[in-house]
Every structure is written in C-alpha cells, then in structure tokens.
N, C-alpha and C positions, 0 to 999 in steps of 0.2 A: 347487533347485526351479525349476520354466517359470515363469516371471514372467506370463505369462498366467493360470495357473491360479492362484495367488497371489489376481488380483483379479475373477475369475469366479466362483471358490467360495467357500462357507461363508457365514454371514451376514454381513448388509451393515454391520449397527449396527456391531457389535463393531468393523469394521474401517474404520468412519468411526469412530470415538472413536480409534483405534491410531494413522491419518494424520492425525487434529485436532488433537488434544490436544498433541502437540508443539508443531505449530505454530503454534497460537495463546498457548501457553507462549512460542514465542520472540516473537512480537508482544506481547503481553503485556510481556516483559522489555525490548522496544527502547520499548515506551507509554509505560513508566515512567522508562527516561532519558530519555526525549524531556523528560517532566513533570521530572523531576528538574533538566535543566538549567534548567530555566523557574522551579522552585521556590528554586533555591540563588541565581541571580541576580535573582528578585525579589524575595527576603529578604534577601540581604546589598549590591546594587548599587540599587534602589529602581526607580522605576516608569518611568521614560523607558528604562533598561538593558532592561529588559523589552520593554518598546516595540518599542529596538531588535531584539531577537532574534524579536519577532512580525512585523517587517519584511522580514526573509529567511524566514521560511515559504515564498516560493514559489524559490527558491534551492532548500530540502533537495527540494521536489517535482520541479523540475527534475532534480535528480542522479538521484532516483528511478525519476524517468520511463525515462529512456536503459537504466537495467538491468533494471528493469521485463520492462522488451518483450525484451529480448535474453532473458533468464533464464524469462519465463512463455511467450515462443513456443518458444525452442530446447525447453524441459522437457514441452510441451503435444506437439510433434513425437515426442520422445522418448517418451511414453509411447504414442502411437497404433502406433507402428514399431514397441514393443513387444510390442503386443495382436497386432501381426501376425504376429508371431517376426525383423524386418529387423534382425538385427543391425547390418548396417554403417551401414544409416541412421541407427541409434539413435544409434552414436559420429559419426558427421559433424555431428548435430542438435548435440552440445555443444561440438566446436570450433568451427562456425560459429557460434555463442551467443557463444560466449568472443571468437572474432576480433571478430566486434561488437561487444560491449560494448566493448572496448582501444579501438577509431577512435572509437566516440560518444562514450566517456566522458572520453579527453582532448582530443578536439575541443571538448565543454562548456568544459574547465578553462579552455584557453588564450583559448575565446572571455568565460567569466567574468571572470577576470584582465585582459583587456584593456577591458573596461568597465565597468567597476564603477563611477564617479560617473553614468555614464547609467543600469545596469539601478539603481540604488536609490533613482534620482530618479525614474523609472517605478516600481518598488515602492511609491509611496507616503512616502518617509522626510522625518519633519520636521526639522525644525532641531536641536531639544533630544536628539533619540533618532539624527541623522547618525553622530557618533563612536562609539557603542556600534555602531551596523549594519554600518558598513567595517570597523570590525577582525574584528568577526566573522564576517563576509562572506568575506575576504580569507585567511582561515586554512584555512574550511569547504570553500571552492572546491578546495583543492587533495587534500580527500579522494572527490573524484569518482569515480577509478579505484577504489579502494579500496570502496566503495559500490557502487559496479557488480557488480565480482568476486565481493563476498560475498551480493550476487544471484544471481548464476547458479550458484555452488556449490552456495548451501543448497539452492537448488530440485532443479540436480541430484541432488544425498545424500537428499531427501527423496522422491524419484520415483524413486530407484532400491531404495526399500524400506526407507529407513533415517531412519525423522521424527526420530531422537530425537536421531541424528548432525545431522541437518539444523537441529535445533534449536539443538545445540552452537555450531555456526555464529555466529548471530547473537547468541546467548545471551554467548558469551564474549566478544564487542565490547559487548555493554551494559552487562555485569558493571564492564568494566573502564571504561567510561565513569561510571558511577556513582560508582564511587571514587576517579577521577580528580577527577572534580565538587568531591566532598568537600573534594579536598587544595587541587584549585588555584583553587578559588572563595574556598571557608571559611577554609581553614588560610592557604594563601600569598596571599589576595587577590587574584587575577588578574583578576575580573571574567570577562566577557564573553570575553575573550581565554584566559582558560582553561576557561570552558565550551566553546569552541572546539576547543583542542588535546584535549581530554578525548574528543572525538565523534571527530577525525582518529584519532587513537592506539585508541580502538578498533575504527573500522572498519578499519583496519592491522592488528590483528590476527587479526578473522575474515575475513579475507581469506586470510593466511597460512596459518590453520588450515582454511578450504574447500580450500586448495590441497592442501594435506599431504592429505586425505581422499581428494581424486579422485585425484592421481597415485599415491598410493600403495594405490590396489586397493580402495578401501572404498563404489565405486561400483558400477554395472553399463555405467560405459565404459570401453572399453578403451584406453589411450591408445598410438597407434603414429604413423606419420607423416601414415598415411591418415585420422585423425581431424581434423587441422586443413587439410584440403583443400579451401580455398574452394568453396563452389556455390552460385552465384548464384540458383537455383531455389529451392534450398530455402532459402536466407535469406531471401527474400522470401514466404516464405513463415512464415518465425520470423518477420519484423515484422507481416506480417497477423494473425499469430494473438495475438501481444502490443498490437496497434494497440490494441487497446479500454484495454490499462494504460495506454497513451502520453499518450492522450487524457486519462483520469482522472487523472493527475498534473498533467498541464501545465496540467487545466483548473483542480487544487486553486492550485495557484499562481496561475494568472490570479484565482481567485475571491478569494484575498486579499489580490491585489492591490486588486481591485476591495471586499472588505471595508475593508482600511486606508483606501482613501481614503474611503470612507463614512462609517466610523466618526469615522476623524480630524477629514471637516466638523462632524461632527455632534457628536463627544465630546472631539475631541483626543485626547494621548497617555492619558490612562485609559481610552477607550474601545477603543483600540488594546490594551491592553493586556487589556482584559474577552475580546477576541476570541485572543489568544494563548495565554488560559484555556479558552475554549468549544472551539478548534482541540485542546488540549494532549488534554481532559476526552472530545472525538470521538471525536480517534484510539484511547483506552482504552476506549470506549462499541463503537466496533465492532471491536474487537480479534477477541470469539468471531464474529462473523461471517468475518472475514478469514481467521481461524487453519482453519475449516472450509471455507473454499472454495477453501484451498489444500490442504486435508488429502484432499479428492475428486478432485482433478484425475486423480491417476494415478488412481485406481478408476474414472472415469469414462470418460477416455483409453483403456486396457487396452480395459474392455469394451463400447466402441464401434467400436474397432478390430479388438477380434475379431466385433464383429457381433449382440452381447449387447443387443440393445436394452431389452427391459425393465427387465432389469437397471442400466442407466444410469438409467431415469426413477424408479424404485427410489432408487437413490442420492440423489437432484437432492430428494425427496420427505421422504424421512429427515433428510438431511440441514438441510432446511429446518427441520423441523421443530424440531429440536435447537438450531439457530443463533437461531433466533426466542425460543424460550424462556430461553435464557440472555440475551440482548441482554437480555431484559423486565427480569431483577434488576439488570444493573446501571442499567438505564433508571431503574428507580424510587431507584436511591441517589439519581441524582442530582437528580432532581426532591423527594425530601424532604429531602436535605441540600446543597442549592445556598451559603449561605450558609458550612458547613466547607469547601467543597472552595476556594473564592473566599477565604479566610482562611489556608488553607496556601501559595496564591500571595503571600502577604504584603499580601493588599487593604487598601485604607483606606475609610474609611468611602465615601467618593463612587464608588470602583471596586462596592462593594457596592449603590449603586443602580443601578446600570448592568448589575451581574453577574447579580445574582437573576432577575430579570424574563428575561434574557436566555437563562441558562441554558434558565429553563424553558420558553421558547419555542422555543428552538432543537431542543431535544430531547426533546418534546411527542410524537412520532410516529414515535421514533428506531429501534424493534423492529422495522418493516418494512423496514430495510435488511438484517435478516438472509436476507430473502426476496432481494432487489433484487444485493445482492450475488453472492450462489451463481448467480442466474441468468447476471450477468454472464461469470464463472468456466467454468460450464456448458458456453455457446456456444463458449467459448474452445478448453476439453479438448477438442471436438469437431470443432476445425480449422472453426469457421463463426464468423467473428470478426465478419462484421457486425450481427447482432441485434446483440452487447455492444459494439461501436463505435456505436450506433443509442440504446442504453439510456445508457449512459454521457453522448455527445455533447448528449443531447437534457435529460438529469439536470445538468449540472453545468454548462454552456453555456446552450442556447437556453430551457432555464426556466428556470434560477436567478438568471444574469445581470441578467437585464430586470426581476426582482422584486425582487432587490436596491435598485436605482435606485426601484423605483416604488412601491413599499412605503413605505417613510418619508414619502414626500410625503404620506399617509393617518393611520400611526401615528405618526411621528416614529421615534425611534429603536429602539423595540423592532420596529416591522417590518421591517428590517433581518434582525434573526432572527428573522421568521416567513416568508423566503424558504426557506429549507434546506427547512422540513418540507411547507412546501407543495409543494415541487420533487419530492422525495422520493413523495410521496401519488400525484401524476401518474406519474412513474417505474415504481413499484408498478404502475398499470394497465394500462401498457405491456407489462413484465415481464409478467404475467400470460397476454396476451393472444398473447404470443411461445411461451409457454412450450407454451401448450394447442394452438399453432400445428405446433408441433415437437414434441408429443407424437403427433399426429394423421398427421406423414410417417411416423413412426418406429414406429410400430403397424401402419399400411399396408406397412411395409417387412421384416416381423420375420420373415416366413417365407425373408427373402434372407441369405446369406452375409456381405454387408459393404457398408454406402451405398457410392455413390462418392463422391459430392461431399465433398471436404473431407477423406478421409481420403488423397488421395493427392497429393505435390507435383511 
C-alpha cells in the first residue's frame, strides 16, 4: 500500500493510538530501568551510591542528545519525502542519520574517556559519592554508539509503519537491562559497576536487533550503495530538524548539573539523591506525552508533505488532547502517593523530608507538558525546527536556569523545585501562541498543493 495514503485516510484517533501506544510502551519500559537501576542501587548500595549515579544524569543526556537529532531529523526527513512519493530521498535521509550518529557518537566516547576527573568535577560530584560516579561513568561512556544506533533504528522501523517493531527495539535493551540489574546488583553484588554493565549490554543488544530489522527488509529503506551517500544538504538539514532534541537533552544535563550543585549546597548528598528520584519519577510522568509525540510524527510528516493541512492540525489537536489526559493520572499518583514512591528508592527518614514537599512541587503543573511536548514534536515533523528550538531553548535554559539560582534565595530549598513548573506554565504560553500562529499560515495556505518552506532541502 502508498505510504501516503496510509496516513491521509481514515480516521485519525484510531491511528494516533496504533503509532502511540507502542511507543510510549517502549518509553515506558526504558522509564522503568532507568528507575530500576536507581531502585536496586539505592536499596542494596545506600545513598551516596545513589548520589553517585544522579551525578552522571547529565552523561546519559549527552549520549542522548547526539542520537536524538541524528534519528529525529533523519526519521522527520523521511517521513516528509515520503508524503511526497521521493523515494531515493527517503533512503539517503537514513544513511545520512546513520553516518551521523557513528562520527557523533564516538567522538562523545573518546572525548568522555578522556576527561572524566574534569566533566565530574563540573557535574557537581562530591567527595563521598566521587567513586560510585567514575566507575559508573567510565563503563556508561563506552555505550554511546550503541545508544545512538538504537535511536535511529527504532525511529526508522517506527516511521516506516511498523510502531510495534519499533518498540521491540528498545523494549529488548530494557528487558535485558532489568535482569541484568537483578543478577549483578542483588545476586553478585556489583554495585554501581553493575548497574552500569547491565545499561551497556542492553543498549548492545537493541542495537543489534535495530540492525537485523532494517538491513533485513522490515523497513521501507532500501539499503543499496546509494543509501549511504553523504549529502551535506540534507544532513544539515537532519540536524536542523533534530536541533530542537539537541538542545533539550544537553540542556536536561546542564540543568542537573546546575540541580546537584544546588541541591548539594543546600542538602548535600540526600538532597542529591531526592533529585535522582524526582528526575527518575519525570521521566515516567511524561512517558505518555513522549510516547505520543513520537507516535504523530510520520502522520503529521506524511500529511504535510502531501499538502494535507487540516489534516495535520487535526492530528497536533487529538493528539493533545489524549497526551494531556493521561499525563493527568499519573500526575495525581504522584501527588497522593509521594511518600511510597520516595520509600521504594530505599528513603530514610530525612530523604522523606526533602522528598515529599519536593515532589509535589515539582510536579504540581506537570499535565501541561503533554501540550508543550507534541508542540515541540510538531514543528519538528514539519521541517520548521525553530519555533521547537525557541520552545525548548527558552523552557529548559533562559527560564529554568535563572529560577533555579533565585528561587531558594526566597524559599530555601523547596523552591528549587518550584523552578520546573513555573518554567513549564511560561513555556505552555509560548506554545500556545506558536501554535495559533501556525495554524493561521496553514489555513491560509490549504487551497495550495504543498508549503515550501521547510518541506524541501
């Protein structure tokens, strides 16, 4: 069947649940060993071990970032060439994805490995929690490439019509990381060093298994010689479209950078350690947002490439609406049960005065990133990357930053985490105002064949 008409016809619900739901399954499953590793070493290793592995949080953002943008612009490319019928653009979009990611993401390694006493003295890393952060550091670093690759596959296998394969992807690295957790935490005692090997080994294997998926046919690229044909054009036009992930990862890193040392003044390693729970408890809080704003890209990509305008703001609308709604249940878990979630990290009493308050501030206003998200996503599938370079930059940067620092001078240390949701509430207005912005070209545009801007590199 024409992969155009695929995401043109029939209704739209149906076939945002069909690209959601996977992958927010596979988010979902990588949420929970993220948590999981966080859970097994702050039950069996105690609260500095902890510490350390909230120390390198911006470590996994960094790895993130670099595939991020190779995998969400190549894949955003991809689906617009599709909505056109350009085959060959389609397959050059994912070898040029692919040659990126290989140069970024062992350029990371080799630049991680060679500074590791500087980046985790920048990190933030105290005295008591240094040795748990360099072993773990030093192991994590070398799953870079591996991290990258199994970006840019899922994404591809998901955008080429196949969520549930895409979710395989990442699903079978989490599986196996979980279990690993288990043996080489609990059973053989490894600590930290084996929550470590436990994330390598399985981003090792959905990587393996992304590959086996595309080269062997179960995409819609075709892989020949001309697929990995450098073109400088359109690479730079994969990192434009990706810039706005690049930004958001490298800025989640910088921001906990700038949490630990906050916290740290302020709390030491327990408060370090409340924020390694609040980061863990995020990333599962906007799971359904993430998993839906990755499930629209090709429906939106498709039918802005073919010229579908309504049709897209349709999508962007539904969508929302779904993402918002789910965010809300798990929002309120955690606002009535802040105290169990802070108790499965293995809290001690003083982590729980630190936790509660915190939690619930933090994630007080947390349902409007289901909005704030999709928008991001949005601009992206549409090859107009700067609003979500603009959203992003301005969310996670130039307001969160400065409230961090100025906040606690006021409340002490719970406003620390009333930076996030205030950041977030501004962000939201932004968003909004972007959106009704870009609905208003794209209404005036509907009786034409296909925008230019942005759909051609």
């Amino acid at each position: 069947m024409n992969q155009t008409n695929d995401f043109s016809k029939g209704k739209l619900f149906p076939m945002i649940l069909k690209y959601s739901i996977p992958a927010a399954i596979s988010l979902l499953i990588t949420a929970i060993y993220n948590i999981v590793d966080r859970i097994f070493v702050g039950n069996f290793n105690g609260t500095s071990a902890l510490a350390g592995l909230s120390i390198c949080f911006p470590l996994s953002y960094m790895m993130m970032a670099f595939g991020l943008t190779c995998s969400a612009g190549g894949s955003s490319m991809f689906s617009l060439f599709a909505g056109k019928g350009k085959r060959e653009e389609m397959n050059r979009s994912f070898g040029n994805a692919l040659i990126l990611v290989v140069i970024s993401e062992i350029f990371l390694t080799v630049f991680l490995l060679l500074f590791v006493e500087p980046i985790l003295r920048i990190f933030g890393v105290t005295e008591t929690a240094y040795e748990y952060a360099a072993e773990y550091y030093r192991i994590v670093a070398l799953g870079c490439l591996f991290q990258g690759l199994t970006q840019v596959f899922c994404d591809f296998v998901r955008v080429s019509g196949r969520p549930v394969l895409g979710m395989c992807v990442t699903g079978i690295g989490a599986v196996t990381n979980i279990i690993l957790d288990a043996v080489f935490v609990a059973v053989l005692g490894w600590g930290v060093r084996g929550a470590a090997w436990a994330t390598v080994i399985g981003q090792i294997l959905s990587a393996l298994f992304g590959a086996y998926l595309v080269f062997k046919g179960y995409t819609k690229v075709e892989i020949k010689r001309e697929t990995f044909s450098f073109d400088w054009k359109l690479s730079k036009k994969i990192i434009s479209c990706g810039f706005s992930f690049w930004i958001a990862q490298m800025a989640m890193g910088l921001i906990s950078l700038v949490y630990n040392s906050q916290l740290g003044k302020y709390g030491g390693d327990t408060a370090i350690s409340v924020y390694a729970v609040v980061a863990s408890i995020m990333t599962f809080v906007i799971m359904p947002a993430s998993g839906i704003s990755q499930g629209i890209q090709p429906i939106v990509g498709n039918n802005f490439g073919a010229g579908h305008y309504k049709r897209v703001m349709e999508t962007l609308y539904q969508a929302s609406a779904l993402s918002v709604g789910i965010t809300c249940i798990i929002w309120l878990i955690v606002l009535v049960f802040p105290e169990e979630i802070l108790l499965a990290f293995g809290a001690a009493e003083e982590m729980l005065e630190i936790g509660v308050p915190g939690l619930r501030t933090n994630f007080c206003i947390t349902p409007v990133l289901g909005f704030v998200m999709l928008v991001t996503t949005f601009f992206q599938a549409i090859a107009k990357p700067v609003p979500s370079i603009v959203i992003t930059f301005l969310r996670q940067i130039l307001f969160l930053i400065p409230f961090i620092y100025l906040f606690p001078v006021f409340w002490g240390m719970n406003g620390i985490f009333a930076a996030q949701p205030v950041s977030d509430a501004l962000a939201l207005i932004l968003s909004v105002i972007l959106v009704v912005r870009e609905q208003r070209k794209l209404c005036g545009n509907a009786s034409a064949p296909m925008v230019k801007t942005g759909t051609a590199y």
